[in-house]
Structure formats: structure tokens, C-alpha cells
HTML snippet that shows the backbone in 3Dmol.js (N, CA, C, O; Angstrom):
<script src="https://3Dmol.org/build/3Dmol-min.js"></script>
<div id="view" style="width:600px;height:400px;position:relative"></div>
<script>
const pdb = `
ATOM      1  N   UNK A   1     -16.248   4.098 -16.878  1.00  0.00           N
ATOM      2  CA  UNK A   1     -15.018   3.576 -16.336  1.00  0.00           C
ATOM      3  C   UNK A   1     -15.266   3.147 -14.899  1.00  0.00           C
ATOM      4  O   UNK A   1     -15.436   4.020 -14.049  1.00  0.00           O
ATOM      5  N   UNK A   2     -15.302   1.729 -14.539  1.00  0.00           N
ATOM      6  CA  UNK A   2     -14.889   1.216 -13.446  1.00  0.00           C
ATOM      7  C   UNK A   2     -13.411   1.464 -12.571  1.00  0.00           C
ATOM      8  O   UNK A   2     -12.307   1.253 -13.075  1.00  0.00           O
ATOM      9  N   UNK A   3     -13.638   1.988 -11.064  1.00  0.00           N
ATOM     10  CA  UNK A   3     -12.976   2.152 -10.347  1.00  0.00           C
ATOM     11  C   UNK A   3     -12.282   0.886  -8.954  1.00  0.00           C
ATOM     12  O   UNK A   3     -13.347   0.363  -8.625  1.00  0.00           O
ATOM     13  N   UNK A   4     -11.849   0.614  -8.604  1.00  0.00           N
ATOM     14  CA  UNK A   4     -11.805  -0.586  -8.151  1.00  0.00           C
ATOM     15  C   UNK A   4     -10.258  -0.448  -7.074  1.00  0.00           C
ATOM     16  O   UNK A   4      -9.321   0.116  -7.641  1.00  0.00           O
ATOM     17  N   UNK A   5      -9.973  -0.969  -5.493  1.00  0.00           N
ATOM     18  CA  UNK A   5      -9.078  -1.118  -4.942  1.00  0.00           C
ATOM     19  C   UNK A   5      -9.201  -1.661  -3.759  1.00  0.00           C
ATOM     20  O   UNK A   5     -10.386  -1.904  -3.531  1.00  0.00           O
ATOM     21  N   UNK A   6      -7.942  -2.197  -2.223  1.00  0.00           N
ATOM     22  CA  UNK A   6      -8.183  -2.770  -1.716  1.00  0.00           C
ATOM     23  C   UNK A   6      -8.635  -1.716  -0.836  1.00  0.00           C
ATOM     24  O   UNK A   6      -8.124  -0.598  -0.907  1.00  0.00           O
ATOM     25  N   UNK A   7      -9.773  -2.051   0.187  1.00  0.00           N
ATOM     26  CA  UNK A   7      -9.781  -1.247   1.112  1.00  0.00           C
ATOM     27  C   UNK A   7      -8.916  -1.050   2.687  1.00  0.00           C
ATOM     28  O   UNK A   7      -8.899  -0.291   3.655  1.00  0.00           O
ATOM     29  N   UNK A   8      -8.679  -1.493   2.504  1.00  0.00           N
ATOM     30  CA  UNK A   8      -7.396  -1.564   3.877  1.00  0.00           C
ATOM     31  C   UNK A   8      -5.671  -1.160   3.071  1.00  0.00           C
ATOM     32  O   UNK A   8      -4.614  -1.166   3.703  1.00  0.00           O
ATOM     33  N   UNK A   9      -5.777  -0.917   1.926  1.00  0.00           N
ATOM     34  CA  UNK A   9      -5.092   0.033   1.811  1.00  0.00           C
ATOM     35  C   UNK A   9      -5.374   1.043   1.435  1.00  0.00           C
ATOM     36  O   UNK A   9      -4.543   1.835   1.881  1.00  0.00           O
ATOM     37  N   UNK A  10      -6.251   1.651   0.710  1.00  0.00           N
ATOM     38  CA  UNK A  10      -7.021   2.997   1.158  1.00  0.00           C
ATOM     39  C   UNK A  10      -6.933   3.612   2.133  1.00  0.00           C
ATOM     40  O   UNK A  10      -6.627   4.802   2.221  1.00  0.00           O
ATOM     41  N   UNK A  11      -7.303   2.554   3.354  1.00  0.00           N
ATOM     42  CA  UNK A  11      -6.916   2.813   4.795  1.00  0.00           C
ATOM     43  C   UNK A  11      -5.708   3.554   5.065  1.00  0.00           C
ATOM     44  O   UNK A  11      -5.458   4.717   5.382  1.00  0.00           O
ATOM     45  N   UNK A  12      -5.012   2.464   4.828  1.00  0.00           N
ATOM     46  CA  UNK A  12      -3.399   3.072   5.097  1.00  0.00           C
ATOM     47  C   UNK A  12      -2.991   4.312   4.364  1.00  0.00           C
ATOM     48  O   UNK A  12      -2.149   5.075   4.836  1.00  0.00           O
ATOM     49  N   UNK A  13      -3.573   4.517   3.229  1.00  0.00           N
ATOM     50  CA  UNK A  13      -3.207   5.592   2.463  1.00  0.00           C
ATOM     51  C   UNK A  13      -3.760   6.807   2.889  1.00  0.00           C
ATOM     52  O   UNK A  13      -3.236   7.873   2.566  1.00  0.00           O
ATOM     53  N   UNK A  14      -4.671   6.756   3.517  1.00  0.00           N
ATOM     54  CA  UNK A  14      -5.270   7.776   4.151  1.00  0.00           C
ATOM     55  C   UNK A  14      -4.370   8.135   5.617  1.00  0.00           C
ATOM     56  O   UNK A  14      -4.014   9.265   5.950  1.00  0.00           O
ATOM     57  N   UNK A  15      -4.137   6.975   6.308  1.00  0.00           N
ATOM     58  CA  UNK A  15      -3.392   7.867   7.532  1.00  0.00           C
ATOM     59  C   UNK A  15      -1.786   7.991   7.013  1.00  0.00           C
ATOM     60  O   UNK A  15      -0.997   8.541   7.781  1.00  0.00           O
ATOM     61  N   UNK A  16      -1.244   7.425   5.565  1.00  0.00           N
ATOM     62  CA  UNK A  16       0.184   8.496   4.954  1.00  0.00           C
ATOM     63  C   UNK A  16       0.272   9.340   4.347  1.00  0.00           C
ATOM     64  O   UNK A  16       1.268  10.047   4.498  1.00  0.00           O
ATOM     65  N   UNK A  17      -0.686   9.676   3.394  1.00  0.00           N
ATOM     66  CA  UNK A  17      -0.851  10.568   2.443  1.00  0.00           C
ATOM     67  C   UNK A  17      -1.908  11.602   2.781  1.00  0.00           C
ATOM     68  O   UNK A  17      -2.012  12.645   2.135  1.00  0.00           O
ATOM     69  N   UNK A  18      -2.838  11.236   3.995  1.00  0.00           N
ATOM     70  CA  UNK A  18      -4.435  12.052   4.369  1.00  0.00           C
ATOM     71  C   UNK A  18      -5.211  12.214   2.970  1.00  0.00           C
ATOM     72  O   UNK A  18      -5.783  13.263   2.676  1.00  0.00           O
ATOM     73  N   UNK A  19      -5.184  11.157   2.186  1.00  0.00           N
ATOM     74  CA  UNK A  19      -5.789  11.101   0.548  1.00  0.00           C
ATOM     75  C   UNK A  19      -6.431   9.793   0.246  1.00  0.00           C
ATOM     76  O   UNK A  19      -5.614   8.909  -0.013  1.00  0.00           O
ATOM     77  N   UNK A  20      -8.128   9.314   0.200  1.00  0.00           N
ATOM     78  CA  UNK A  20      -8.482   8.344   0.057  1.00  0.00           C
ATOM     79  C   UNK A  20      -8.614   7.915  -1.719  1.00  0.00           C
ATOM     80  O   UNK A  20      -8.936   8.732  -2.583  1.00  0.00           O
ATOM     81  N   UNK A  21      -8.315   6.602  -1.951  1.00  0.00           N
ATOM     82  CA  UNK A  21      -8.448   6.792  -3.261  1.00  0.00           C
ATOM     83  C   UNK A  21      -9.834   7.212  -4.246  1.00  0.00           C
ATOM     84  O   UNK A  21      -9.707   7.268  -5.469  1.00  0.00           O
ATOM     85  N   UNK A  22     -11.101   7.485  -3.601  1.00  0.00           N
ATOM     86  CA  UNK A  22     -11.992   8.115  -4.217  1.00  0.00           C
ATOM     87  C   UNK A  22     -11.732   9.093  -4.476  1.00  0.00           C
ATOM     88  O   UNK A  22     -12.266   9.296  -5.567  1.00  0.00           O
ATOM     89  N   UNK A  23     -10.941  10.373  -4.019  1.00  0.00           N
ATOM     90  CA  UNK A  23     -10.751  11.483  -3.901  1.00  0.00           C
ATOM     91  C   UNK A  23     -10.091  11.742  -5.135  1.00  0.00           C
ATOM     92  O   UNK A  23     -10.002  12.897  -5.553  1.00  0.00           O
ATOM     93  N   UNK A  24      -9.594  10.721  -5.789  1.00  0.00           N
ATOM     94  CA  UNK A  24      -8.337  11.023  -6.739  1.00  0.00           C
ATOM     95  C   UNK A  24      -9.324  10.730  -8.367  1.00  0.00           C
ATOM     96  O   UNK A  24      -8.973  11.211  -9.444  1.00  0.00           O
ATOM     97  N   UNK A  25     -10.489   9.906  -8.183  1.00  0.00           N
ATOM     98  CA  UNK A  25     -10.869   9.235  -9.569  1.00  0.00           C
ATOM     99  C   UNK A  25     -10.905  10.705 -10.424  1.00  0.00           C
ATOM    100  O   UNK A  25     -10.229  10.617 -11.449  1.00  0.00           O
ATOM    101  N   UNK A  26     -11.448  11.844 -10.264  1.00  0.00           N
ATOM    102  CA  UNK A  26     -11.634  13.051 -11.264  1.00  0.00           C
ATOM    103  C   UNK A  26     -10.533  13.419 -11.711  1.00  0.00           C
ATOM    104  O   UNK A  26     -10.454  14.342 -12.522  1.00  0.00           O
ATOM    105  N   UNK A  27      -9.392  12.701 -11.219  1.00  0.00           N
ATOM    106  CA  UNK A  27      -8.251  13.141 -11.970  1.00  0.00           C
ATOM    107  C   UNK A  27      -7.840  12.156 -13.590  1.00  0.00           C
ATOM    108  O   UNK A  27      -6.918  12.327 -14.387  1.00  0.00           O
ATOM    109  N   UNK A  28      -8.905  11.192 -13.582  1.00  0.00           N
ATOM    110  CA  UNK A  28      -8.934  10.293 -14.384  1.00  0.00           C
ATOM    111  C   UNK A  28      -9.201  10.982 -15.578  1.00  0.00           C
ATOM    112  O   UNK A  28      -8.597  10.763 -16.628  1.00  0.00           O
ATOM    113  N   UNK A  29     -10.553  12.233 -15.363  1.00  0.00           N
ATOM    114  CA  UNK A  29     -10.651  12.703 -16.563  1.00  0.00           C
ATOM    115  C   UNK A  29     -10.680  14.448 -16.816  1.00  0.00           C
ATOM    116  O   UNK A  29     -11.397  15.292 -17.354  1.00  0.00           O
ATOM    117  N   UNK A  30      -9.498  14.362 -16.106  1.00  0.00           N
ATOM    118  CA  UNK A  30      -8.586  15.428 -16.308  1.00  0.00           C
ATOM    119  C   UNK A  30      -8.213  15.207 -18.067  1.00  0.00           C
ATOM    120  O   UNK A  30      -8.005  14.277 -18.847  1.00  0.00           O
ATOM    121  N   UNK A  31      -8.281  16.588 -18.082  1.00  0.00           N
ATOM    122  CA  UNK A  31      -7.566  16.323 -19.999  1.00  0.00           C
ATOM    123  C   UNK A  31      -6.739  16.499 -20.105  1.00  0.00           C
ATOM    124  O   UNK A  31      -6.247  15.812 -21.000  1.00  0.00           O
ATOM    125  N   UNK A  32      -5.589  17.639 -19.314  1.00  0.00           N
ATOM    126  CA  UNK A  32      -4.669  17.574 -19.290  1.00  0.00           C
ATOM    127  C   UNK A  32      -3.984  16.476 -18.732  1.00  0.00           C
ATOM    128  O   UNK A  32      -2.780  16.716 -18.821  1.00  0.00           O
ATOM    129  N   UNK A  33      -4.175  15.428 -18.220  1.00  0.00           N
ATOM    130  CA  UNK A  33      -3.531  14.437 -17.087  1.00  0.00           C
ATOM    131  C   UNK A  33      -2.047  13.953 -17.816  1.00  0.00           C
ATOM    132  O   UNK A  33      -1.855  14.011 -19.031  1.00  0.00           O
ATOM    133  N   UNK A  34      -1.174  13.529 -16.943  1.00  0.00           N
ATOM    134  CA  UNK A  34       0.063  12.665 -17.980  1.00  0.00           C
ATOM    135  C   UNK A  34       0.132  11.627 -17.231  1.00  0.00           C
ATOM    136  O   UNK A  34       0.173  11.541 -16.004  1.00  0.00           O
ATOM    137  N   UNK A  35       0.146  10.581 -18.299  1.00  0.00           N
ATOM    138  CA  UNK A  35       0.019   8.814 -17.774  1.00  0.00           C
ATOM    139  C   UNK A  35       1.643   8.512 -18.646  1.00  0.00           C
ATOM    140  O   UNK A  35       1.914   8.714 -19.830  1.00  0.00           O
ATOM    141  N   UNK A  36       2.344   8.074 -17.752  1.00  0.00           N
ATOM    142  CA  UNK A  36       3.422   7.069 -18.018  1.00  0.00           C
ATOM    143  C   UNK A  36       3.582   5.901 -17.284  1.00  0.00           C
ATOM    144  O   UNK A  36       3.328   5.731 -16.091  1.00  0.00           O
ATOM    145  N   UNK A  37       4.306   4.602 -18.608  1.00  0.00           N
ATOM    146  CA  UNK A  37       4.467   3.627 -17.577  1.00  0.00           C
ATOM    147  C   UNK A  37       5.553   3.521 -16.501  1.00  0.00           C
ATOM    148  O   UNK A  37       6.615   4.117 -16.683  1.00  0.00           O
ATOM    149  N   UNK A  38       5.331   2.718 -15.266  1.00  0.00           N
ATOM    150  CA  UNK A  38       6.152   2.544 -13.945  1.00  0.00           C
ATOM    151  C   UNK A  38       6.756   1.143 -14.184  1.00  0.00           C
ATOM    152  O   UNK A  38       6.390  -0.026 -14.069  1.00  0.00           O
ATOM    153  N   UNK A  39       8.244   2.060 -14.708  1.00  0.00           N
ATOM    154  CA  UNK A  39       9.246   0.541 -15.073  1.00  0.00           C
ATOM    155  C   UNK A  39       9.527  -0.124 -14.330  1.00  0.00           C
ATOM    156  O   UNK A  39       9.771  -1.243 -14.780  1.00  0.00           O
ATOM    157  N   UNK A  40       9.716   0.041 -12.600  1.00  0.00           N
ATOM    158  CA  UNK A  40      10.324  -0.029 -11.529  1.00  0.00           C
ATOM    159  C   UNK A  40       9.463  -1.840 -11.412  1.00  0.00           C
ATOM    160  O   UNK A  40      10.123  -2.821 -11.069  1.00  0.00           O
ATOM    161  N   UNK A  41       7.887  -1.932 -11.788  1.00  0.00           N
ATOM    162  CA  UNK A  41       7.525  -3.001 -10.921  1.00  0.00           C
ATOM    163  C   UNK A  41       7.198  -4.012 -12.224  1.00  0.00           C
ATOM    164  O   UNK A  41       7.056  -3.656 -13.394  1.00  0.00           O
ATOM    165  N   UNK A  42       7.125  -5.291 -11.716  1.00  0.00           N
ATOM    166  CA  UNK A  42       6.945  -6.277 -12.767  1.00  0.00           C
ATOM    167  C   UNK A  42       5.590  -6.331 -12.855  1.00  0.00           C
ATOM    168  O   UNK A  42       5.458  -6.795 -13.988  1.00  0.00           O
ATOM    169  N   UNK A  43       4.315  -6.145 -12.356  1.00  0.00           N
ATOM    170  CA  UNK A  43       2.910  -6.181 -13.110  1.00  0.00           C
ATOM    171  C   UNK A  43       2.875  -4.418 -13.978  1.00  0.00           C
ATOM    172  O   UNK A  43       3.474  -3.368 -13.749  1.00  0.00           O
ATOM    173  N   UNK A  44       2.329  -4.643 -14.529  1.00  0.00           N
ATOM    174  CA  UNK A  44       2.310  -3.327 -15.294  1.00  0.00           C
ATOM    175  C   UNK A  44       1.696  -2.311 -14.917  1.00  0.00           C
ATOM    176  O   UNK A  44       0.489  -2.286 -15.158  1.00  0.00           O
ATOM    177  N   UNK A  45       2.310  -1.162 -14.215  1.00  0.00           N
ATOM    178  CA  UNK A  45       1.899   0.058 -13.322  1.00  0.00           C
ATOM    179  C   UNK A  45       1.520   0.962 -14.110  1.00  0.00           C
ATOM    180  O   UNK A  45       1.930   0.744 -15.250  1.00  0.00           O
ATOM    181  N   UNK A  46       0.770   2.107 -13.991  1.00  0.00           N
ATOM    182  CA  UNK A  46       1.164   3.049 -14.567  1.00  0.00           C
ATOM    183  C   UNK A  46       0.635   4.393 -13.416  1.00  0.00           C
ATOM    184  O   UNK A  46      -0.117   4.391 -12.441  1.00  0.00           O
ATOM    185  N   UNK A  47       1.429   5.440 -14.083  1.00  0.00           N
ATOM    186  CA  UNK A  47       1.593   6.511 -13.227  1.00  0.00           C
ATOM    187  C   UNK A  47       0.561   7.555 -13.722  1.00  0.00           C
ATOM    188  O   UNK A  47       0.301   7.625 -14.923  1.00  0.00           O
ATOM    189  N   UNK A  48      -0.034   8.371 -12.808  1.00  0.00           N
ATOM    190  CA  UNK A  48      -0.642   9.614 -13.827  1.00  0.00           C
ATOM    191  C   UNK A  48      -0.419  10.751 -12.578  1.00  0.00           C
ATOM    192  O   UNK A  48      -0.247  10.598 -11.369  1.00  0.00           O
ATOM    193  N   UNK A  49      -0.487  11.743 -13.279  1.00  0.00           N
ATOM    194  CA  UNK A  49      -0.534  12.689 -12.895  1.00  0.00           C
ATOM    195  C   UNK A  49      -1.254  13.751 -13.383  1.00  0.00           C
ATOM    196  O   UNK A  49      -1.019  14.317 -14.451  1.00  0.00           O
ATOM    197  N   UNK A  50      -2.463  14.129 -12.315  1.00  0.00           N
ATOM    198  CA  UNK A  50      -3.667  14.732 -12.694  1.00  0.00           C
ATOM    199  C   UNK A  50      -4.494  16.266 -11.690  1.00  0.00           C
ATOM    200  O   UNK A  50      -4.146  16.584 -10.553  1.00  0.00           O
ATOM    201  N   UNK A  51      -5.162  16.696 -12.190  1.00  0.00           N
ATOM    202  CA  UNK A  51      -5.525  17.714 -11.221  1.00  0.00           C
ATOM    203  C   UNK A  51      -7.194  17.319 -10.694  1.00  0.00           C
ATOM    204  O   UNK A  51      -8.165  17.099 -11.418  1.00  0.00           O
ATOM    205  N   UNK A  52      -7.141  17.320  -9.648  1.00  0.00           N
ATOM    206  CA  UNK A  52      -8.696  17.236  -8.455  1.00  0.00           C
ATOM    207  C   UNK A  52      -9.168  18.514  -7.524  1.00  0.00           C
ATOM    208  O   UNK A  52      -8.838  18.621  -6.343  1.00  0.00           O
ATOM    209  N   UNK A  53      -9.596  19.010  -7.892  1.00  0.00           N
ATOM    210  CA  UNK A  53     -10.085  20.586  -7.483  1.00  0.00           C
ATOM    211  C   UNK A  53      -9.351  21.747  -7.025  1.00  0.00           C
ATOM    212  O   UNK A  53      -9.542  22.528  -6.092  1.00  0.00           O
ATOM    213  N   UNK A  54      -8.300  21.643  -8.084  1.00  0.00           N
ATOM    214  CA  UNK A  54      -7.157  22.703  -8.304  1.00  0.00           C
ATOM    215  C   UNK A  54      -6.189  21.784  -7.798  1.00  0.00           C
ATOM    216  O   UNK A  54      -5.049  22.240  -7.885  1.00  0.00           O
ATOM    217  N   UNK A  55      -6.231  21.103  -7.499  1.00  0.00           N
ATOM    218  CA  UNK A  55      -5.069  20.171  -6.721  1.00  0.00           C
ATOM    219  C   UNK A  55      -3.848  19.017  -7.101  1.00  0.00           C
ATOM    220  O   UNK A  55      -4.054  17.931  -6.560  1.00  0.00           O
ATOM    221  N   UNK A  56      -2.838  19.077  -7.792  1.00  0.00           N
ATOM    222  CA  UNK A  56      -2.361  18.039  -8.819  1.00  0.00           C
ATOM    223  C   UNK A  56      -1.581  17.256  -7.790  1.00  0.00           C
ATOM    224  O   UNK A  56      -0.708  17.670  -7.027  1.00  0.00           O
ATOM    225  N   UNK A  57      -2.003  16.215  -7.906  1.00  0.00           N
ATOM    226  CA  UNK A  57      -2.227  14.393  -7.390  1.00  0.00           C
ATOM    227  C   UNK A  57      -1.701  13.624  -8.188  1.00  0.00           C
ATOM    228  O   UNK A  57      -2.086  13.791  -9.345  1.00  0.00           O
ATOM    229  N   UNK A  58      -0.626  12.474  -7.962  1.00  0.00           N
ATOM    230  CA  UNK A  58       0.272  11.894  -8.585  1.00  0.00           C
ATOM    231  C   UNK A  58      -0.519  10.246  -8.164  1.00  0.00           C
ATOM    232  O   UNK A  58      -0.126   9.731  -7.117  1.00  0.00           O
ATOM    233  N   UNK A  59      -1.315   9.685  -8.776  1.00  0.00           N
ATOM    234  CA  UNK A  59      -1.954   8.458  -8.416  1.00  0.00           C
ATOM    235  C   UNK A  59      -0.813   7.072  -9.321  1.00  0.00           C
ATOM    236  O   UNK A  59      -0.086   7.316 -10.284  1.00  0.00           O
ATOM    237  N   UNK A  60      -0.934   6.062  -8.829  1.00  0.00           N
ATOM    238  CA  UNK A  60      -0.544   4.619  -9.575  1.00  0.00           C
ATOM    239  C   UNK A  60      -1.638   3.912  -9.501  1.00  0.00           C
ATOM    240  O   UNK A  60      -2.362   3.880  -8.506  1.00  0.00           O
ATOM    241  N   UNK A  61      -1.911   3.049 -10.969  1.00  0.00           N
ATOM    242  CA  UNK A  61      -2.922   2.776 -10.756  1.00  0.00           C
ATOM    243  C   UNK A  61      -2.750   1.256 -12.042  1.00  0.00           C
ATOM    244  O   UNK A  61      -2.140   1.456 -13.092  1.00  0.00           O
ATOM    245  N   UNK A  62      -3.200   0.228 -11.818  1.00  0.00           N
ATOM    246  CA  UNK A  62      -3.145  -0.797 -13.072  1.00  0.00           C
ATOM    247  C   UNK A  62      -4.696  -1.171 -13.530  1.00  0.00           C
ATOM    248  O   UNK A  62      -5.690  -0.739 -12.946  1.00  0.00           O
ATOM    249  N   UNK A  63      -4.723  -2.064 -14.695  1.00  0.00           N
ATOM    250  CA  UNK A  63      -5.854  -2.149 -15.069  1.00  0.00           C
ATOM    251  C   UNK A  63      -6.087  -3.858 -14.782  1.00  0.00           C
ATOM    252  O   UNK A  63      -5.233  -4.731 -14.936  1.00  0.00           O
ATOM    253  N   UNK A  64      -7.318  -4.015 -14.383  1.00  0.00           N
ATOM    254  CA  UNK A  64      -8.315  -5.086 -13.437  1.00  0.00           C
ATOM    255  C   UNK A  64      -8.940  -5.443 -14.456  1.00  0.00           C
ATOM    256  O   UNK A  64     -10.093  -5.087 -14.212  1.00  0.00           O
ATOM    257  N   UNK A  65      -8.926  -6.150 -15.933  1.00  0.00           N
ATOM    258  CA  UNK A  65      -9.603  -5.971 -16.264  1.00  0.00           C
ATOM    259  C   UNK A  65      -9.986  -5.361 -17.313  1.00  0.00           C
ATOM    260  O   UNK A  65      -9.303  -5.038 -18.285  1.00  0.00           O
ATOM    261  N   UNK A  66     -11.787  -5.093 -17.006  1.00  0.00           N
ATOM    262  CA  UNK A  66     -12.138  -3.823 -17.403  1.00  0.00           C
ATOM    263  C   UNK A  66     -11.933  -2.347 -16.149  1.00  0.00           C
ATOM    264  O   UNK A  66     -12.508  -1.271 -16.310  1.00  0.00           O
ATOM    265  N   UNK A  67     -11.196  -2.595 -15.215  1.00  0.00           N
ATOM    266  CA  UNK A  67     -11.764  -1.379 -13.972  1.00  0.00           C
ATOM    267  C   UNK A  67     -10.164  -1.425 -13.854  1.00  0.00           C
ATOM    268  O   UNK A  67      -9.291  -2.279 -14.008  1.00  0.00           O
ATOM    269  N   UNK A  68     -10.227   0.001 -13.483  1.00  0.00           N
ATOM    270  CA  UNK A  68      -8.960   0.739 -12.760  1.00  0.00           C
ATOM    271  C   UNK A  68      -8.633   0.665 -11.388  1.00  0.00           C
ATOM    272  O   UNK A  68      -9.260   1.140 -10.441  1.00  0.00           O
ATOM    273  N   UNK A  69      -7.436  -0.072 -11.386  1.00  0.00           N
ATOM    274  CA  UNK A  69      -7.406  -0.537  -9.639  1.00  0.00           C
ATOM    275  C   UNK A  69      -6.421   0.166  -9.485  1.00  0.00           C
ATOM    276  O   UNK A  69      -5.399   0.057 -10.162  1.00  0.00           O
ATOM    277  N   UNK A  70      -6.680   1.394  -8.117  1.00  0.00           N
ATOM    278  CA  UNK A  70      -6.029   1.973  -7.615  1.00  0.00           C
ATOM    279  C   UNK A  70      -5.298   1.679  -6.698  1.00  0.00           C
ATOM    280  O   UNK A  70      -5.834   1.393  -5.628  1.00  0.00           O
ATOM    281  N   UNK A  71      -3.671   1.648  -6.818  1.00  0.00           N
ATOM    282  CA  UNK A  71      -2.736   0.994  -5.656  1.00  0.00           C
ATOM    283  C   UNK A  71      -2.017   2.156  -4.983  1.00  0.00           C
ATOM    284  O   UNK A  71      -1.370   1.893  -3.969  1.00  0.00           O
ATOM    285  N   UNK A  72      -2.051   3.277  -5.381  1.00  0.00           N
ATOM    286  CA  UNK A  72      -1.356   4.290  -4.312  1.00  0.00           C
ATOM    287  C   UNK A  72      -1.763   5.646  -5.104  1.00  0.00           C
ATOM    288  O   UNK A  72      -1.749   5.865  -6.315  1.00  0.00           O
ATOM    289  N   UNK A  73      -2.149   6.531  -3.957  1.00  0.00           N
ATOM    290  CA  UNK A  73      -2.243   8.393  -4.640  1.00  0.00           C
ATOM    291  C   UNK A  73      -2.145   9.033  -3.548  1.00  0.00           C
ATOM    292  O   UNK A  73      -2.812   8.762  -2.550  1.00  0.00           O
ATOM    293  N   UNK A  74      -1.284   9.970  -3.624  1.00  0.00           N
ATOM    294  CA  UNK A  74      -0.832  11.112  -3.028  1.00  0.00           C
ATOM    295  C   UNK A  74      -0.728  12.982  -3.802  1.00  0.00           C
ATOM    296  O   UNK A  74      -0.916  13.454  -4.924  1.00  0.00           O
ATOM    297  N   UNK A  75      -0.516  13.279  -3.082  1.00  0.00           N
ATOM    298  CA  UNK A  75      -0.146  14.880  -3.347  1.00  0.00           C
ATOM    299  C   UNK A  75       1.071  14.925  -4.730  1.00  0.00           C
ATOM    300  O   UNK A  75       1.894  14.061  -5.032  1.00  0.00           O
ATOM    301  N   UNK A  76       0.833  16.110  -5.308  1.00  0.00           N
ATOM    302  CA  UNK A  76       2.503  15.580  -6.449  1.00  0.00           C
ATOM    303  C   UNK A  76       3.371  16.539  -5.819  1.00  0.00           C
ATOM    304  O   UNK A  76       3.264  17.603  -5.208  1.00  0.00           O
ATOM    305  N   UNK A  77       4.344  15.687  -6.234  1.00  0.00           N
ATOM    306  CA  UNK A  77       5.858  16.268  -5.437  1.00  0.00           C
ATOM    307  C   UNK A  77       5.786  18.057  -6.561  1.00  0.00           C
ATOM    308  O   UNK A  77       4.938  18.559  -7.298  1.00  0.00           O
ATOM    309  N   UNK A  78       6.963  18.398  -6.167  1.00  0.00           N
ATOM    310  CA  UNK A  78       7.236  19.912  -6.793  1.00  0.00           C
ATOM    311  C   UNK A  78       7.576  19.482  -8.136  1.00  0.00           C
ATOM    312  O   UNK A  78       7.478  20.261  -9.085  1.00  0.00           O
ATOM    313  N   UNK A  79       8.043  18.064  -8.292  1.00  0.00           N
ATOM    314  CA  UNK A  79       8.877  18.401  -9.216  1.00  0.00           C
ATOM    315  C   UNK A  79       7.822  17.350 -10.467  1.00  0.00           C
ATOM    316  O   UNK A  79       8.266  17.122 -11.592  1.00  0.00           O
ATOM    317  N   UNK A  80       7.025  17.047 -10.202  1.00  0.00           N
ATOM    318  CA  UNK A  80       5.539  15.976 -10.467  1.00  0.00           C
ATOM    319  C   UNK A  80       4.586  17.174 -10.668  1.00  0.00           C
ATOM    320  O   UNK A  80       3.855  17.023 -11.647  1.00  0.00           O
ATOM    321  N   UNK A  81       4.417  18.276 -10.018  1.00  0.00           N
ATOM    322  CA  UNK A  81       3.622  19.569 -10.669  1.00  0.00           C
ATOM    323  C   UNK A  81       4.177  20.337 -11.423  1.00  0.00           C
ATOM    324  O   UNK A  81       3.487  21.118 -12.078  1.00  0.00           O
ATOM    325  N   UNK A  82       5.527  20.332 -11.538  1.00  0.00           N
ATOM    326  CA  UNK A  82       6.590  21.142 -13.077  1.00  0.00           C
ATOM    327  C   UNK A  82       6.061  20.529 -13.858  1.00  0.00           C
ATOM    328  O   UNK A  82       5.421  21.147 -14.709  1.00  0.00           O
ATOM    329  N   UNK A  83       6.098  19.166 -13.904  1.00  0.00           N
ATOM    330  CA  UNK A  83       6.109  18.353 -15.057  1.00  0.00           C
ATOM    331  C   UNK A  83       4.809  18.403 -15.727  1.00  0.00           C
ATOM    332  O   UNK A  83       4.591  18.640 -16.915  1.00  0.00           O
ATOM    333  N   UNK A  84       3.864  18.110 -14.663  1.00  0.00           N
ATOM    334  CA  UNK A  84       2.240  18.555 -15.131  1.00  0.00           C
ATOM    335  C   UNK A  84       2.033  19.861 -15.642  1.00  0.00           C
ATOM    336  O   UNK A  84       1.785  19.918 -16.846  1.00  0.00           O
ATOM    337  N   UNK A  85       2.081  21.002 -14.958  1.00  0.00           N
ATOM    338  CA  UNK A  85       2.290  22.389 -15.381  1.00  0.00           C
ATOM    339  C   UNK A  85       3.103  22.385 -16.847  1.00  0.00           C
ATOM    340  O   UNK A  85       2.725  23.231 -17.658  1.00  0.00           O
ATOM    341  N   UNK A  86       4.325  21.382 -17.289  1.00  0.00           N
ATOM    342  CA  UNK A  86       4.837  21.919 -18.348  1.00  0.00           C
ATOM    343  C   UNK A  86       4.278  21.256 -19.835  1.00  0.00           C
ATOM    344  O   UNK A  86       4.547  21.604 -20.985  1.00  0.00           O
ATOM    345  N   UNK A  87       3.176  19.891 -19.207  1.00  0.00           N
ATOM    346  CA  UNK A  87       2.421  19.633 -20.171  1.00  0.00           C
ATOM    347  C   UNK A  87       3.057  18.360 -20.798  1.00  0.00           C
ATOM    348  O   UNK A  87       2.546  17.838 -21.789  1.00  0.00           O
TER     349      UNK A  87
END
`;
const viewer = $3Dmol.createViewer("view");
viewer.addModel(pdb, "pdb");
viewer.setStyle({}, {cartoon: {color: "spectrum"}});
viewer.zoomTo();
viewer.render();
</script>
């Protein structure tokens, strides 16, 4: 699996979230992970929510392709780790 995003928003994501999007790819193959789609935008988003070294991370991410282009990941909210936690 190809990984793929812009770097100057990486950038930015790092000084809002303190989370670069490399940090997040092992959540890709998380087995537990939950991927739903993000109705909100007109290219086709999707959401996952995954764990990275005990850590559950709420990434958006669309497909490039063949490669996964990462457009935003952060920390998961409380209520984004219920949901993961409840499976």
C-alpha cells in the first residue's frame, strides 16, 4: 500500500494537531480499525479510526489512485475512542 500527501499540509498539521501524517500510516493496518464514509465533502473522503502505539487516531484519508492520500489526522476525540473501543 502506497502512502501519499501534501507536504505543507503535513506541516500545518503538525503545528494543530502535533501529529505528522507518517505517524498515523500503522493505523492503516490496524485490524481492528473502523473506516466510514465522510458525507460532509463532495470528493469521496473517508474516515478511519485506528490505533498507533496504544494510541487511537482518527485520520481522513481518499484514494489517489492506487495510494492513500492523507488529508488530515489527529488524536480521536472521547467520543471517536467509544466508538473504536465499542468495535
Amino acid at each position: 500500500m502506497e502512502f501519499e500527501w501534501d507536504e505543507q499540509k503535513a506541516q500545518g498539521n503538525i503545528l494543530k494537531h502535533r501529529i505528522h501524517f507518517r505517524q498515523v500510516i500503522p493505523a492503516f493496518f490496524d485490524p481492528f480499525r473502523l473506516e466510514y464514509a465522510d458525507p460532509e465533502q463532495s470528493e469521496e473522503r473517508i474516515r478511519l479510526i485506528g490505533q498507533v502505539q496504544g494510541r487511537i487516531v482518527f485520520v481522513v484519508y481518499t484514494w489517489r489512485g492506487d495510494a492513500v492520500r492523507i488529508i488530515s489526522a489527529r488524536k480521536a476525540t472521547k467520543d471517536e475512542r467509544e466508538k473504536y473501543n465499542a468495535g
